[in-house]
C-alpha positions in Angstrom: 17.0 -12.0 3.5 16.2 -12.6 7.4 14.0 -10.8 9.1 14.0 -9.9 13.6 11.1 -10.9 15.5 9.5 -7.6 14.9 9.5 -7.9 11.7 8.5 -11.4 11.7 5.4 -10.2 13.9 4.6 -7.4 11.9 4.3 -10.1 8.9 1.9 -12.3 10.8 -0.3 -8.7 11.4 0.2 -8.8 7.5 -1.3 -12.3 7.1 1.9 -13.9 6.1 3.5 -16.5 7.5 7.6 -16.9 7.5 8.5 -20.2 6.7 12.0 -21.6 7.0 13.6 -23.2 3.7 14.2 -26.4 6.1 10.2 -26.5 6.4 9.3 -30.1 4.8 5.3 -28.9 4.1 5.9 -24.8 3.8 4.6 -24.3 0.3 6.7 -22.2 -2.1 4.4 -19.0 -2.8 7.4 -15.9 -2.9 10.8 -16.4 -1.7 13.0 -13.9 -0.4 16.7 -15.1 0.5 16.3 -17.2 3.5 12.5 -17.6 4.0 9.4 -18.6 2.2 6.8 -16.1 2.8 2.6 -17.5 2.4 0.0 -15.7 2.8 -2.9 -17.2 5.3 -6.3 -16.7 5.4 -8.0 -14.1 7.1 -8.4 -13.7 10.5 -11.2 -12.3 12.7 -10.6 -8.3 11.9 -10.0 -8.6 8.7 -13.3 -9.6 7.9 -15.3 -7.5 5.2 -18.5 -5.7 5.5 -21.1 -5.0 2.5 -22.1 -1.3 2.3 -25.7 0.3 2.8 -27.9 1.1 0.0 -27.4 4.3 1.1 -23.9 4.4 1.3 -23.7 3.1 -1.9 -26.1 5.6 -3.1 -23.6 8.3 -1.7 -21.1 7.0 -3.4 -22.9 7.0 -6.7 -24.0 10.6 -6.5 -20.9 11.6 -5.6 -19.2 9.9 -9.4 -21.8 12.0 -10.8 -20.7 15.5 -9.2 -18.2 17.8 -11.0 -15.0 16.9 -10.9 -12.9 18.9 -8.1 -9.5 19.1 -7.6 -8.2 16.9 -4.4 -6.5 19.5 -2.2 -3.1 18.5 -1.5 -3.2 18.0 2.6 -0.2 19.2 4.5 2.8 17.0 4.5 5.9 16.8 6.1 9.4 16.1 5.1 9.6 11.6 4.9 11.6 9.1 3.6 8.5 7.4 1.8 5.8 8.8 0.1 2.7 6.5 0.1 0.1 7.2 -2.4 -3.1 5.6 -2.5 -6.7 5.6 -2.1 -8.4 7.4 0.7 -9.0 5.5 3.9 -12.7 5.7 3.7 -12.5 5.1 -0.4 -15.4 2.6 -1.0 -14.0 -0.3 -3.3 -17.2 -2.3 -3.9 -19.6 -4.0 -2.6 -17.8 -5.3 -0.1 -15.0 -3.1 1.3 -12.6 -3.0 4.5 -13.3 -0.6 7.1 -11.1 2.5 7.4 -9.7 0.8 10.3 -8.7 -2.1 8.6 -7.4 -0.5 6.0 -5.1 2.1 8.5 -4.1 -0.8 10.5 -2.8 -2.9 7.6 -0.6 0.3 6.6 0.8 0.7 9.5 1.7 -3.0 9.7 3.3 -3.2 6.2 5.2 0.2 6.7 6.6 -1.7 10.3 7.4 -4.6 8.9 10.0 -2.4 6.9 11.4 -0.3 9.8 9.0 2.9 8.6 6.1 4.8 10.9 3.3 7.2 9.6 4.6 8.7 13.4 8.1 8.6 13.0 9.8 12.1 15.1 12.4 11.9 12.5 12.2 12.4 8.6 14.2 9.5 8.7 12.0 6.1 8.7 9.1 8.3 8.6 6.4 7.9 5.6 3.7 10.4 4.4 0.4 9.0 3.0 -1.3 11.2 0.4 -4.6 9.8 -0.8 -6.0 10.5 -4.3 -9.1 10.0 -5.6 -9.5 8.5 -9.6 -10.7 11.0 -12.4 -9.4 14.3 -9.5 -6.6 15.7 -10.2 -3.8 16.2 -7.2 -0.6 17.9 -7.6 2.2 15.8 -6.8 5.0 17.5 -7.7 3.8 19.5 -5.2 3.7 16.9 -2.7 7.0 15.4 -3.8 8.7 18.5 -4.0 7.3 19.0 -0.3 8.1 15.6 1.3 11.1 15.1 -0.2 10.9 11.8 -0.7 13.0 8.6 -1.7 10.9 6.1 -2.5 7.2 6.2 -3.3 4.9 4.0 -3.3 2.0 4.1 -5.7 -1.0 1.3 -4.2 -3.4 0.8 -7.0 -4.7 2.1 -9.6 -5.7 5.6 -9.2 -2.3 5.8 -7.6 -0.2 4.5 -10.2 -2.0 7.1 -12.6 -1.6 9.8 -10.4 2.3 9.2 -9.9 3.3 7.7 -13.4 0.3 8.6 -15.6 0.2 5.0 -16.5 -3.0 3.1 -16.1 -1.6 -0.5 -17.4 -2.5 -3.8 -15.4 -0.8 -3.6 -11.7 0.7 -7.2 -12.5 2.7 -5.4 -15.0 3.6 -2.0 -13.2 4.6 -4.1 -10.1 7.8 -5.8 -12.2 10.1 -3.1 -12.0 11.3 0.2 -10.8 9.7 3.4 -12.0 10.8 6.9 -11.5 9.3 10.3 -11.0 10.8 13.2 -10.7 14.3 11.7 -10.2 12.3 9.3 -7.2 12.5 5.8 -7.8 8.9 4.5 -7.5 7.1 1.2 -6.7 3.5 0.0 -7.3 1.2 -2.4 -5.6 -1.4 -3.4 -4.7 -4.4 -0.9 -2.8 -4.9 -1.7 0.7 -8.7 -2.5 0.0 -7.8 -5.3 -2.8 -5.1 -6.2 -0.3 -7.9 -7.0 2.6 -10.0 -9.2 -0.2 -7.3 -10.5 -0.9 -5.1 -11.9 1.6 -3.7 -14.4 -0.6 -1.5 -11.5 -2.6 -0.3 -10.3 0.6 2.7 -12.1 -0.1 3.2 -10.3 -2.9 2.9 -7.0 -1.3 5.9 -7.8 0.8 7.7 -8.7 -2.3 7.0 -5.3 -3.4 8.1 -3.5 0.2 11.5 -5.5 0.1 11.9 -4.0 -3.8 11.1 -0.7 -2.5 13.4 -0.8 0.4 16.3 -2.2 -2.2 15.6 0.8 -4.2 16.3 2.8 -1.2 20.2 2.2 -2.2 
């Protein structure tokens, strides 16, 4: 697989690095037809904070509420479907910023040729955050989007779209389907930010997703 310049520079905004196969020192982390992607460290604005005491106090007290069901936002008709923790979701003790977490979205759904702004249903993706142990109806959403692919990052998400709460390592090998959709998991944006070095397997999982396209 080759990718433009856009792409290639969306990548780097991933944290990955697109090394030729003719590279004599690019190390071998996830290869995708032509190139060998890496992930690099992080840079400046990736950096993570630790929450307040109070913060995490909030968060606390809010577990301990009764459970609610997660309004289902508006959507509109898109070609992907992204389901996955809230923006502001706190992950533990150290956690991206919403920012972060938007801006690495954005990046990843670029890098692919899709837009959370897209005019057109066409290349345009809907995100629809759930929440762990609150319920959201999505058959709802997917009957409203109209989706074909989704893509479940992290937990809460793959149990809100498949009902399964197995290991991601071993939801992300294959294909799933709901609802006649085909559907892929990954990893939450959060983990993703901690994480930098599985960014390469992110974009393993975008390039399935977009194959599943058809």
């Amino acid at each position: 697989m080759r990718w433009s310049e856009r792409q290639v520079a969306m990548l780097r905004e991933m944290g990955i690095r697109v090394w030729s196969r003719d590279a004599p020192d690019a190390p071998a982390v996830v290869e995708a037809g032509a190139a060998v992607l890496v992930a690099e460290e992080p840079r400046p604005h990736e950096v993570v904070r630790v929450e307040s005491v109070a913060t995490r106090s909030s968060a606390l007290a809010s577990v301990a509420s009764p459970v609610m069901p997660t309004p289902t936002p508006a959507l509109a008709s898109a070609e992907w479907l992204i389901v996955g923790d809230p923006f502001d979701a706190i992950g533990g003790a150290a956690d991206a910023t919403a920012a972060d977490q938007e801006r690495l979205l954005d990046n990843m759904l670029h890098a692919i040729g899709a837009s959370r702004h897209a005019p057109a249903r066409e290349a345009r993706a809907c995100h629809l955050a759930v929440v762990e142990g609150r319920p959201v109806d999505l058959g709802a959403a997917i009957a409203e989007v109209a989706p074909r692919c989704i893509l479940a990052l992290g937990r809460a998400a793959a149990i809100a779209v498949l009902g399964l709460d197995d290991p991601i390592g071993r939801l992300r090998e294959r294909v799933h389907q709901r609802d006649g959709v085909p559907v892929v998991v990954s990893f939450a944006l959060p983990y993703l930010l901690r994480h930098p070095a599985d960014k390469a397997k992110a974009w393993a999982d975008l390039c399935r997703a977009v194959g599943a396209l058809g």
